[in-house]
N, C-alpha and C positions, 0 to 999 in steps of 0.2 A: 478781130477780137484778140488772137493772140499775137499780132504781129507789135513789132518794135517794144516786144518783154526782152528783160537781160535773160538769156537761154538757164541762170541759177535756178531761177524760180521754179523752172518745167520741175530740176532735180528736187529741190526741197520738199515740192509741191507731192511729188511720188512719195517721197520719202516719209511724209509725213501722211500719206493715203495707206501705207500698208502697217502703219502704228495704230491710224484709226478705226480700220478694218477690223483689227485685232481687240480693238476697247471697246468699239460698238456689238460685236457677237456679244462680246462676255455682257456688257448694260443691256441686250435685247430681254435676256431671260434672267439677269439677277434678282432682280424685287420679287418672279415668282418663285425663282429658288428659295430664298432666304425664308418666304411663307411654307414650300412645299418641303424643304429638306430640317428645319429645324421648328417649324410650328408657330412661327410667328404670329401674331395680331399683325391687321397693317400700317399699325401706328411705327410700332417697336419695327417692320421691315422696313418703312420710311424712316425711320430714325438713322440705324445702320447703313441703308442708301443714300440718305440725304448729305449723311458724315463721311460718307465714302466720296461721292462729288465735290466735296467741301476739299477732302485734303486733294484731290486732283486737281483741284485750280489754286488749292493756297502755296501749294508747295513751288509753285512758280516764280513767289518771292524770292524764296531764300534762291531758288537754279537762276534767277536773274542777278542777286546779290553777289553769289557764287561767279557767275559769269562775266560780272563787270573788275571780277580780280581777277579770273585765268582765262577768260577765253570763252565764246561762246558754245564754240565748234567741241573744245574739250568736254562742256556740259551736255551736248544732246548724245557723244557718244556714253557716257559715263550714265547717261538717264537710259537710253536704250538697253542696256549690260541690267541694271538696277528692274526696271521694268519685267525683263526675261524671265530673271529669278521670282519675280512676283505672281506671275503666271504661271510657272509652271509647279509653284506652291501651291497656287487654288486650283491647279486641274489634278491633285492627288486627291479619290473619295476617302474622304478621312469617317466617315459617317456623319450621326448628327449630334455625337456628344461635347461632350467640355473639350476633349481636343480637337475636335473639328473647328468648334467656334473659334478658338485660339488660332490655330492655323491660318483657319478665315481670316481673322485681324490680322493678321503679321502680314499675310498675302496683298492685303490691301493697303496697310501704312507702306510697302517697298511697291504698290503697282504706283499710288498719290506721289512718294517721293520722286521716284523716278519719270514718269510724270512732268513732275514740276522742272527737272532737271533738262526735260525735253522740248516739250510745247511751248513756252513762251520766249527760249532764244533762239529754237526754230524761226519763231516767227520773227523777233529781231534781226536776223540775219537777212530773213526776206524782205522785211523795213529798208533794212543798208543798203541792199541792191539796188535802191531807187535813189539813193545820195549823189550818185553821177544823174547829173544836169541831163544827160541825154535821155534818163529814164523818167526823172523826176514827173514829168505831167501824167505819167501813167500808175502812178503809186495807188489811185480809189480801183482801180481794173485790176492791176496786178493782183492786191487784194482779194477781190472777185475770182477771180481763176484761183488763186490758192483756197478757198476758201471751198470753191467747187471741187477740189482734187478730195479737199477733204470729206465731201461728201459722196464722193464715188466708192470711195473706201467704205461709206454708213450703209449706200443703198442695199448691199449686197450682205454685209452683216446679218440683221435679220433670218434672211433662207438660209445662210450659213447653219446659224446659229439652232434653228428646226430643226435641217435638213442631220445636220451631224449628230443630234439628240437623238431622232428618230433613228440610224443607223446604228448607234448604242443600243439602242434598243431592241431593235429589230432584229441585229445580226447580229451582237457582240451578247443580247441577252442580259443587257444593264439594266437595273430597275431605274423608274425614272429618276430618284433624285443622284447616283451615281451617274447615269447618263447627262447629268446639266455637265460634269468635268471636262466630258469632249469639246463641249462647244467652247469651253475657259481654254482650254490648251489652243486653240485655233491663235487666239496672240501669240502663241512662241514662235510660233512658223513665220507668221505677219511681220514679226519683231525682225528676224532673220534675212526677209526680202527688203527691210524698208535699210538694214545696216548696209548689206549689199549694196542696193540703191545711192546711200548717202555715199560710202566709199567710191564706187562704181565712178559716179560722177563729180566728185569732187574738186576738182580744179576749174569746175563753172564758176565755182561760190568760194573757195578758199581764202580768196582777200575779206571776205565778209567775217572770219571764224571771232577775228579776235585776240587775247592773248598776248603774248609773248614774239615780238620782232627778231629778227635774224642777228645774233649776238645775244640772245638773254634779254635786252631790254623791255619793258613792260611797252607798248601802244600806246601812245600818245591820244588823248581825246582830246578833240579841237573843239571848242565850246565860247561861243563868240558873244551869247546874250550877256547882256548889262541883268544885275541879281534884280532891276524893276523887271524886266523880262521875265526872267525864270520866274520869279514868285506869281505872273500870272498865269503865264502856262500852266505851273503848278494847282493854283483855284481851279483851275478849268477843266485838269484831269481830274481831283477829285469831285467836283460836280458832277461829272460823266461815272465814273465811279458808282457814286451815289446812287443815278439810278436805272445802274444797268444789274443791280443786286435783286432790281422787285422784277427787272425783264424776265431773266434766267429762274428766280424762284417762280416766274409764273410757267414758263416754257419748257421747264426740266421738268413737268407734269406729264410727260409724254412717255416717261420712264415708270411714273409710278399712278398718280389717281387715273392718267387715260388709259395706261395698262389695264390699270383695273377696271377700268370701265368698258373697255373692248373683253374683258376676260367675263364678265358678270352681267352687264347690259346690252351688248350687243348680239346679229345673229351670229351661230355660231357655224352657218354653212351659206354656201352664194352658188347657184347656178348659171349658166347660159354667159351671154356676152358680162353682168355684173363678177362673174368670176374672174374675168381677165386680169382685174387689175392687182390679184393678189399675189402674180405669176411675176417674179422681179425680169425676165427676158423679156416679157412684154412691155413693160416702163422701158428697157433698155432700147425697145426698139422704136419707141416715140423718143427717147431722148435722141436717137439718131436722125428722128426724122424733121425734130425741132434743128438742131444743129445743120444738118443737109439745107433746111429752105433756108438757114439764115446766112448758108455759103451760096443759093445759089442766088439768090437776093440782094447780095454785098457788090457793090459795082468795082471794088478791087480784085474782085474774083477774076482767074480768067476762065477763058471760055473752056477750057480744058475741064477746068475745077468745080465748073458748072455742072457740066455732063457728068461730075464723078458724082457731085449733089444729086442728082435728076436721080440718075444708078439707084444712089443709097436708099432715097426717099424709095420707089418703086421696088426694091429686096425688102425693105423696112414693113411695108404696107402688106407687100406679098407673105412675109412671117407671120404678121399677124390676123391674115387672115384664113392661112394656113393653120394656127391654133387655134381659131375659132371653128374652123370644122370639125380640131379632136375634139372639144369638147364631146361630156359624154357622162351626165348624171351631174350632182351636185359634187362640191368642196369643200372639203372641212377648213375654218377659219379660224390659225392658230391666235391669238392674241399680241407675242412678240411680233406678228407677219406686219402689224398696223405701224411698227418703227421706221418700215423701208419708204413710207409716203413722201417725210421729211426730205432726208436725204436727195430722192427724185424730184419732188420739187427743186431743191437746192439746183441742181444740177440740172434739169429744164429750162428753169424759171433765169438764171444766171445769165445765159444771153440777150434774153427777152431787157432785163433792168439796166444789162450794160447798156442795150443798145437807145432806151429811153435816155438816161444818164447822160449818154453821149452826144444824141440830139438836143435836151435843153443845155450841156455844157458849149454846144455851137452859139446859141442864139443867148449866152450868158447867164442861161434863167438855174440852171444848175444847184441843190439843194446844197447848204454846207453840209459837213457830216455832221456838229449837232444837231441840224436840223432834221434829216434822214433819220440820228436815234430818236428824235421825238415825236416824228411821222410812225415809228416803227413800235413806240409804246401805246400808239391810239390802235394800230392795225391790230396788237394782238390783244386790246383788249373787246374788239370786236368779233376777234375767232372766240373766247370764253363768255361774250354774248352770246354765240351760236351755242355751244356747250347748254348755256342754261336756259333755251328756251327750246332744246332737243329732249331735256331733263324733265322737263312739266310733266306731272302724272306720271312719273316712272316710279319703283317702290323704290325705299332707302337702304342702303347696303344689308343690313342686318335681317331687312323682312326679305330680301330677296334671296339672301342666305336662306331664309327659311322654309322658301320656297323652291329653291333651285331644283328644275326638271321638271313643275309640275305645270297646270296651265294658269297658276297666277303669277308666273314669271312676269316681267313687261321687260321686252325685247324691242332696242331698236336698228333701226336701218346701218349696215355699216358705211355706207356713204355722210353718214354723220361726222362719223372721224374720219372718215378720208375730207370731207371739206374744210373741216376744223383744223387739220393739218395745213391745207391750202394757203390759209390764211395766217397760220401760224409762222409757214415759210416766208411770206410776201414780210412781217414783221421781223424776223429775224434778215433778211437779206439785206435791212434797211438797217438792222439796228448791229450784226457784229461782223463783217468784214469792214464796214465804216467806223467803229468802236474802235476794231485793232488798228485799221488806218492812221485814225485822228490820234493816238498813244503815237505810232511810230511818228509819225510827221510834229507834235505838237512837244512832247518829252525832252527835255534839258540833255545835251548829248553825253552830259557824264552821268546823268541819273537812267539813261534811256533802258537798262535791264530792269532796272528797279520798277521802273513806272511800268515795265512791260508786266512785270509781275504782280503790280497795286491793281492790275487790268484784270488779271488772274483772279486779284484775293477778294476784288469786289465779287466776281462771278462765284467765287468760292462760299459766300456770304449769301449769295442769294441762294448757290445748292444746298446750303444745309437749312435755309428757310423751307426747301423743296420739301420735308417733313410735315410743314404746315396742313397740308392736301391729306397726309396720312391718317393722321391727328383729327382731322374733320369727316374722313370716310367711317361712318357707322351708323347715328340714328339722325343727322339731318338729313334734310332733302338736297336730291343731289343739285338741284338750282342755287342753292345755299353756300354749296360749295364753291361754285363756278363765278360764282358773284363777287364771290373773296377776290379774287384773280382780275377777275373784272376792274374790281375798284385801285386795286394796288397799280393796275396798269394805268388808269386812267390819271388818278394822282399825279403819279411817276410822270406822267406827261406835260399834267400843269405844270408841275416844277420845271420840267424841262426848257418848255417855252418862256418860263417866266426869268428865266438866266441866261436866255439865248445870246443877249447883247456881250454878258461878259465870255461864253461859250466862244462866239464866231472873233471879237474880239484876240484873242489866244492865237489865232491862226494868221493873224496879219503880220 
């Protein structure tokens, strides 16, 4: 799996695990800040989150416009410096007045700017390392592995994101809405290891930055398509575009209506063996045990590397069940905790897809990437099927507000959203390491920032639809909701298949 990657990637790949580590603490507990520390409705806290996501991925435009005049490499450093300052603005408690709010915004137009400055020529750079022929067939896996780093960085977010709350609290004596600042200051540090990082190993990836040539001169882009070329490409990215704006607004529900629903309808403690899985070491040690069999299973493995699998598997197994004997009463179930699923799928799940991928790319049966996003718009509109027939007979936000603590709550199972996640991953894993793939691989080489940031602005377009879930949480039924999502995904799908021809087309 990770053999014959150009060694860039491993670096970017880090680099850009401990920026996301740092954005995911702060998204685990924002939507219920913004309710808890300044009194929101959760229309008006999805409005403000929804707007917040929106400039996080639009601002990627202008850092790729930016970047195809100076240099890539000069933008992620110049987004990581921008970033810094944005975080370490929203970790001052300002309180909950007129200048807290203000501050809020400012905090958040330089986290989006910067941001945009970052993440999308990160990821162009990691595109380029596959422009040498000797990488080139590895470009859909490379992907896969950056995509997983990124999510190693989200698993751990989450408990972060409690665990430093609750020690504000506990020991420092923060009340709680002063105590969310701890968990927002966790980015500065993050920010600090991922510069580190990127300088650190620098001279893997350097030919990729960009820029300015040795004497001053601008980089030559070599761009060989006939304008009938490009203009197709061009339909075919924004068809993709198009509709990966209803993916993301259905899937960035995980920050705010599933939040809310793990915070209001779900139980709110787990005993015995269902406790495990809220304990992020425990996920860590199935991800090693996933990983171990799939080393010792790999017939390039040597026998050496075998026995180090066998090892890991049997310390992995022995952890876990070494935590199942502390067990010892029940668990309280924070609501942010239900963020850390995704992320562990991601990074589970990631070997499992390569290695399918990789077997029908043998026998040529191998999905395109349009085809993959349009498998990946039916998959998640079958997790918000699960959603809304987990909903049936549960009361509507408003009555269950009305009720909260007594016994006409209606409380469900937290394996609810842990499956609904499940499924959620299987759709995402289909739908945007193949996304950003099919951008770097399909994109005109002199438009290739731009189009990496049109990648951006659609997802940006779907975050701020991410409000839509806000706006609907109050007096309908929560299956009402869930069906919205539903249908947008299933759509988004017909379209999908119905442009397939001119989609796979683009890539020949």
């Amino acid at each position: 799996m990770f053999k014959g990657q150009p060694k860039g990637l491993f670096a970017l790949a880090l680099a850009n695990t401990g920026e996301r580590f740092g954005y995911y603490t702060m998204i685990a507990v924002f939507a219920l800040f913004l309710r808890a520390n300044f009194g929101l409705d959760p229309g008006t806290a999805g409005l403000i989150y929804s707007s917040f996501l929106m400039l996080v991925y639009f601002f990627p435009l202008v850092g790729g416009i930016l970047a195809d005049k100076f240099g890539f490499g000069k933008m992620v450093t110049t987004g990581i410096l921008v970033m810094f300052f944005g975080y370490l603005l929203l970790s001052i408690p300002l309180g909950s007045g007129t200048v807290a709010l203000v501050g809020m915004m400012t905090a958040l137009v330089l986290i989006g700017f910067g941001t945009g400055l970052f993440k999308g020529n990160l990821q162009v750079m990691v595109g380029d390392l596959y422009n040498d022929p000797q990488y080139a067939s590895k470009r859909d896996s490379g992907f896969s592995l950056f995509y997983m780093a990124i999510n190693i960085g989200a698993l751990f977010a989450p408990t972060a994101a409690i665990k430093i709350k609750e020690w504000a609290e506990l020991s420092l004596g923060f009340d709680g809405n002063a105590a969310y600042h701890f968990s927002f200051a966790v980015a500065c540090v993050s920010l600090i290891v991922s510069i580190a990082i990127y300088y650190g190993f620098r001279s893997w990836f350097k030919h990729v930055e960009g820029g300015k040539k040795e004497g001053g001169k601008k980089a030559e882009v070599v761009d060989t398509l006939t304008p009938e070329q490009t203009k197709k490409r061009m339909v075919a990215l924004f068809l993709v575009f198009a509709v990966v704006i209803f993916f993301w607004m259905s899937f960035h529900q995980n920050g705010l209506t599933l939040t809310y629903f793990a915070n209001e309808f779900t139980e709110r403690s787990a005993s015995g063996i269902a406790s495990m899985p809220f304990n992020v070491w425990n996920l860590v040690a199935v991800i090693a045990i996933v990983y171990a069999l799939f080393s010792i299973f790999d017939r390039e493995t040597s026998k050496k590397g075998k026995w180090i699998g066998v090892g890991v598997v049997v310390l992995a197994v022995a952890f876990l069940v070494w935590q199942y004997t502390r067990l010892n009463g029940s668990i309280e179930i924070s609501a942010p905790i239900f963020q850390h699923f995704n992320p562990f799928y991601v990074v589970a799940l990631t070997p499992v897809s390569m290695a399918i991928f990789g077997a029908l790319a043998k026998k040529g049966k191998e999905p395109s990437a349009p085809r993959k996003i349009g498998y990946g718009m039916l998959v998640a509109a079958i997790a918000f099927g699960l959603m809304a027939f987990a909903s049936i007979g549960l009361n509507t936000p408003v009555e269950q507000a009305a009720v909260r603590g007594t016994d006409a709550e209606t409380l469900v199972s937290p394996y609810w959203l842990i499956s609904v996640y499940l499924v959620l991953t299987f759709g995402e894993l289909l739908l945007s390491p193949m996304g950003i793939s099919f951008v770097s691989k399909v994109a005109p080489p002199k438009y290739k920032g731009m189009m990496m940031g049109m990648w951006f602005v659609a997802t940006a377009l779907g975050n701020f639809l991410v409000q839509v879930g806000g706006h609907l949480w109050g007096n309908l039924p929560l299956w009402v909701v869930w069906a919205v999502f539903l249908g947008v995904c299933v759509i988004s799908a017909i379209f999908m298949f119905a442009m397939m021809k001119k989609l796979e087309a683009a890539t020949e």
